[in-house]
C-alpha positions, 0 to 999 in steps of 0.5 A: 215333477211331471217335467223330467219324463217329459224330458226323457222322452223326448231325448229318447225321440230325438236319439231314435232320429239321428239314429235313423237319419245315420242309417239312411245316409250310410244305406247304399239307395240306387244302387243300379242307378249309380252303376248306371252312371258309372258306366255312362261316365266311362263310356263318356270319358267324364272323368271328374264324375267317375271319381265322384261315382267312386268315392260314392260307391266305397263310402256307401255301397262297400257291402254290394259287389262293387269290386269289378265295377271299380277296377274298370272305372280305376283303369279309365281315370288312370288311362285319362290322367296317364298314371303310368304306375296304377295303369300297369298294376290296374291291367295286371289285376284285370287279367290275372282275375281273368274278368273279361266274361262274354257272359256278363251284362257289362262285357261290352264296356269291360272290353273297350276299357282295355281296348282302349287302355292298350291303345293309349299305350301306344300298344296297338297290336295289344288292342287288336288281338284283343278286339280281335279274340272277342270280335264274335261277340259283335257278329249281330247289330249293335244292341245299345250306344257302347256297342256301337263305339266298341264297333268303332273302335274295332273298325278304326284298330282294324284299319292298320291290320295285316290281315282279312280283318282289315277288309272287315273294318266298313262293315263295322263302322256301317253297323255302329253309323245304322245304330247310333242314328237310330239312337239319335244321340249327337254325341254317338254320331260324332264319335262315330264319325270321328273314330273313322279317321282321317278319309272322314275328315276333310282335305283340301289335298285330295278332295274336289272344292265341292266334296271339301265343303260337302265335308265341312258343312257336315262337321260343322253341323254335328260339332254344333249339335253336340254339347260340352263333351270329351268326344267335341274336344277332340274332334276341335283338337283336330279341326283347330289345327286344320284351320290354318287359314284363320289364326284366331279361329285356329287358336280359339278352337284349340284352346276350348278343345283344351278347356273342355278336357281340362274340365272332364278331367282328361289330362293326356288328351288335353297335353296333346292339344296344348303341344299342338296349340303350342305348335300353332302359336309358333307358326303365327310369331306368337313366341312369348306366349309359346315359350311361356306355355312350354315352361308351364307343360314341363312345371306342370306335367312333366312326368306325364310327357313321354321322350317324343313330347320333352325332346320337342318341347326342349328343341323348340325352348332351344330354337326360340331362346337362340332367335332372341339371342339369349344364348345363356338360356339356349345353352341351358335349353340345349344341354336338356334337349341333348341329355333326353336325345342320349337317354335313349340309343343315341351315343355317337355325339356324346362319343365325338364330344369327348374325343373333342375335349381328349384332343384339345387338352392334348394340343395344350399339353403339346403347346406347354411342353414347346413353352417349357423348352424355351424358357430353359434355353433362355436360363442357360443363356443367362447363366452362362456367357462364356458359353455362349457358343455351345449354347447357341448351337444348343438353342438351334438343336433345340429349336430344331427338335422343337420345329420338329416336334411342332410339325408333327403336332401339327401334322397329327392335329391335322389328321385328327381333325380330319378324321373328327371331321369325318367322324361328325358327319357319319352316324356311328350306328348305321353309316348313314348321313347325320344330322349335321351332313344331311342339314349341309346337304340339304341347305346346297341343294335348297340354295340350287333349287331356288336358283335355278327355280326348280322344285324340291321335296323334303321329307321327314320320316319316323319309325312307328312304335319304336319304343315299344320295339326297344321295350318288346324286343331289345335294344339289339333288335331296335339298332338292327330295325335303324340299320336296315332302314338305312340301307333300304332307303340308301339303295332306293333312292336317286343318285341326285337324291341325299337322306340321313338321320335327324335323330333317334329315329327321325330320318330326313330326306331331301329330293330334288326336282321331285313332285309330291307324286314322285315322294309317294312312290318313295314312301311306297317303296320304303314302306313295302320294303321295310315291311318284309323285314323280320327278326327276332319275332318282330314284323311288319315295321312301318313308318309314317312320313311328313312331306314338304314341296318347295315350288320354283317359286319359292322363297321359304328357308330349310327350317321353315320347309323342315318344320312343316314336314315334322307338322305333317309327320304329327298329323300321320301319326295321330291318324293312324301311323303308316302313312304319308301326309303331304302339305297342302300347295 
């Protein structure tokens, strides 16, 4: 009898414990701890953490003001894994709540998440008027490690600024240096160090052999010092395809460069890294894997490739399938590159295509009716012998008319080829050489200089931010920028010197008996040139140029040359555009 009170009351225990226990894993605990964390990923970039942080803070903290938090944190992972809609929509929602707020303790990371969000973007001068508004809030030294990396970053944007703000740029990277060596951390230092760009880093072009080591070993130490980290992968990306000298060491750099940010989850750094990995195994004859990982990147990743990275995926599937001679799969490869060219401004081979196949069926036409004409002529010799004669005299009528009309055709078809001829190879937007003249052009002129073992520059041009300038200004505005570019290069280059368009808004040179200082002053020129163009509200176009030197001693082939310029076109873009970058002797 005593037994079910018993029962009851432990029950009664037991439903107060998992009540207890329910309430305490729903209860937010840590809370500033994990907001801590939050902000520790985003300045980190560890991308697989936040989204952890994330899940944990909407399942557990719903009720504490997590809203702001969130919202940068969305923006950072949407920045990493380039979701082109939430990135937009996460931007908008930032602004139109007008969060940014000196006055908040998290401001300094709030403003290098939208910093850095308009530079991935490719909108740079977004980031800068950006980092140029709120650059007051950095008058002081660093407080803690975000400060000093949102100095870099002001520092580094700043480099590419038309204004006094470009003078400042040093002062802000000796602040962040001073801070972070006092912080100590490897990391910071590196970041630092690698947000410097291009003149930190070294180079066999234009530093001394012992400068050039000084350099080398410096890197070398701090990459050794520094754990698994998103800021170690991309540095490695860079180091990986400067070691061009050693090919293992080149193509094992960048694939733990790759792995590192395939596992901090930050998808777009690591496609760029497999396009330059993809390069490298190119340059070395490793063209299964290449191709195999091409198919892979489009498989996996295709929407988040922008128009520059399919075309050269497509270009190089072309340009291997065609080695092998596997022209079915070259075609199919072709028709994709050519349908991601014409997707863009670029009508005119479209344009010659169709007059081509209008021509051809025209001169089938032509050969019919010729055709049908003697058949008759034929069926009335057979009908008729007793007229025989008369119809003798019309076979020569007709065949007189139909010589005749032979001639004309072959005159007309003459003359259409003629003029297709010259069609094909001008560009129809600005006049100037395409692809087709200026790759004639430059095999003559590779095939003299090797000859007569002289030297020989080529170089390959692409205008900076040219989508964005579609996007902002309108295509109008973008065909204008193309065609003044045309004539500020046709009325500043040599009579010897030949220059056309490659594609979109790619431009290749070709100079000959020119030195790799001669180039630089071209590239100047251009550039200074080019620089005072103004329409519409846009100014200061620039943009940056790989170059190539063939030395009289040379026996490299025009597409070999061509592909090293496009190589060095990269490396000027991913330091910081509005450059030249030449390959080393």
């Amino acid at each position: 009898m005593k037994l079910k009170p018993l029962i009851l009351t432990a029950l009664l225990v037991m439903t107060l414990i998992t009540f207890h226990s329910n309430a305490q894993e729903s209860r937010c605990t840590n809370y500033g701890s994990v907001i801590s964390s939050l902000y520790n990923s985003i300045e980190t970039l560890n991308v697989k953490k936040l989204k952890a942080i994330n899940e944990h803070l909407k399942n557990h903290c719903v009720h504490n003001n997590i809203e702001t938090h969130l919202l940068f944190s969305e923006l950072t992972i949407a920045d990493a894994e380039k979701d082109r809609n939430n990135i937009e929509l996460i931007r908008n929602k930032i602004t139109a709540l007008n969060i940014l707020d000196k006055s908040n303790p998290r401001f300094a990371w709030h403003l290098y998440v939208m910093a850095q969000s308009w530079f991935w973007d490719s909108k740079t001068e977004k980031a800068i008027a950006l980092l140029s508004e709120y650059k007051s809030y950095f008058i002081g030294e660093p407080k803690n490690s975000i400060e000093v990396r949102a100095l870099s970053l002001i520092g580094g944007y700043f480099d590419n600024a038309e204004s006094s703000i470009e003078k400042e740029k040093n002062t802000y990277f000796d602040k962040a240096e001073i801070k972070a060596n006092e912080i100590g951390d490897p990391e910071l230092i590196l970041y630092v160090n690698f947000r410097k760009g291009s003149e930190a880093y070294p180079d066999l072009n234009t530093d001394s052999a012992v400068e050039y080591k000084k350099k080398r070993d410096k890197w070398v130490s701090m990459l050794d010092s520094v754990d698994s980290c998103v800021t170690k992968a991309e540095v490695l990306l860079y180091w990986g395809y400067l070691e061009i000298e050693d090919k293992n060491k080149s193509l094992s750099t960048l694939k733990e460069a790759i792995q590192i940010l395939s596992d901090f989850g930050v998808t777009r750094t690591a496609l760029d890294g497999s396009i330059l990995y993809i390069q490298l195994l190119q340059s070395y004859g490793e063209l299964s894997e290449a191709e195999s990982m091409i198919n892979k990147l489009i498989e996996d990743h295709y929407s988040l490739m922008d128009d520059y990275q399919i075309k050269k995926l497509y270009k190089w599937l072309f340009e291997l399938s065609k080695s092998q001679k596997r022209f079915e799969d070259a075609m199919k490869y072709k028709d994709n590159y050519y349908e991601n060219l014409l997707s863009e401004d670029d009508k005119s081979q479209k344009e010659l295509d169709e007059l081509l196949a209008e021509y051809k069926v025209e001169e089938q036409k032509s050969a019919n009716r010729i055709l049908e004409q003697s058949l008759e002529v034929t069926k009335l010799e057979k009908e008729n012998e007793k007229q025989k004669n008369y119809i003798l005299v019309m076979f020569i009528i007709t065949l007189s008319i139909t010589v005749l009309l032979l001639s004309l055709i072959v005159y007309r078809s003459q003359k259409s080829k003629n003029e297709l001829s010259k069609l094909a190879m001008i560009d129809v937007l600005t006049g100037a050489p395409n692809r087709r003249a200026i790759t004639i052009q430059a095999t003559k002129e590779l095939a003299i200089a090797q000859r007569k073992c002289q030297n020989l520059t080529i170089l390959l041009a692409d205008l900076d931010d040219f989508k964005s300038i579609n996007d902002i200004y309108g295509h109008d505005v973008g065909d204008f920028v193309l065609k003044k570019f045309a004539d500020i290069a046709s009325e500043n280059i040599r009579a010897m010197d030949k220059f056309g368009r490659w594609g979109g808004e790619e431009w290749l040179f070709i100079l000959p008996a020119t030195s790799i200082e001669e180039a630089k002053n071209l590239f100047e020129r251009l550039s200074s040139k080019l620089s005072k163009v103004e329409v519409d509200g846009l100014s200061n176009i620039t943009f940056s140029m790989g170059a190539v030197e063939l030395y009289s001693n040379s026996d490299s082939d025009l597409n070999s040359l061509i592909r090293k310029a496009d190589d060095k076109l990269y490396i000027a873009k991913k330091s910081g555009k509005n450059r030249v970058c030449f390959a080393p002797k």
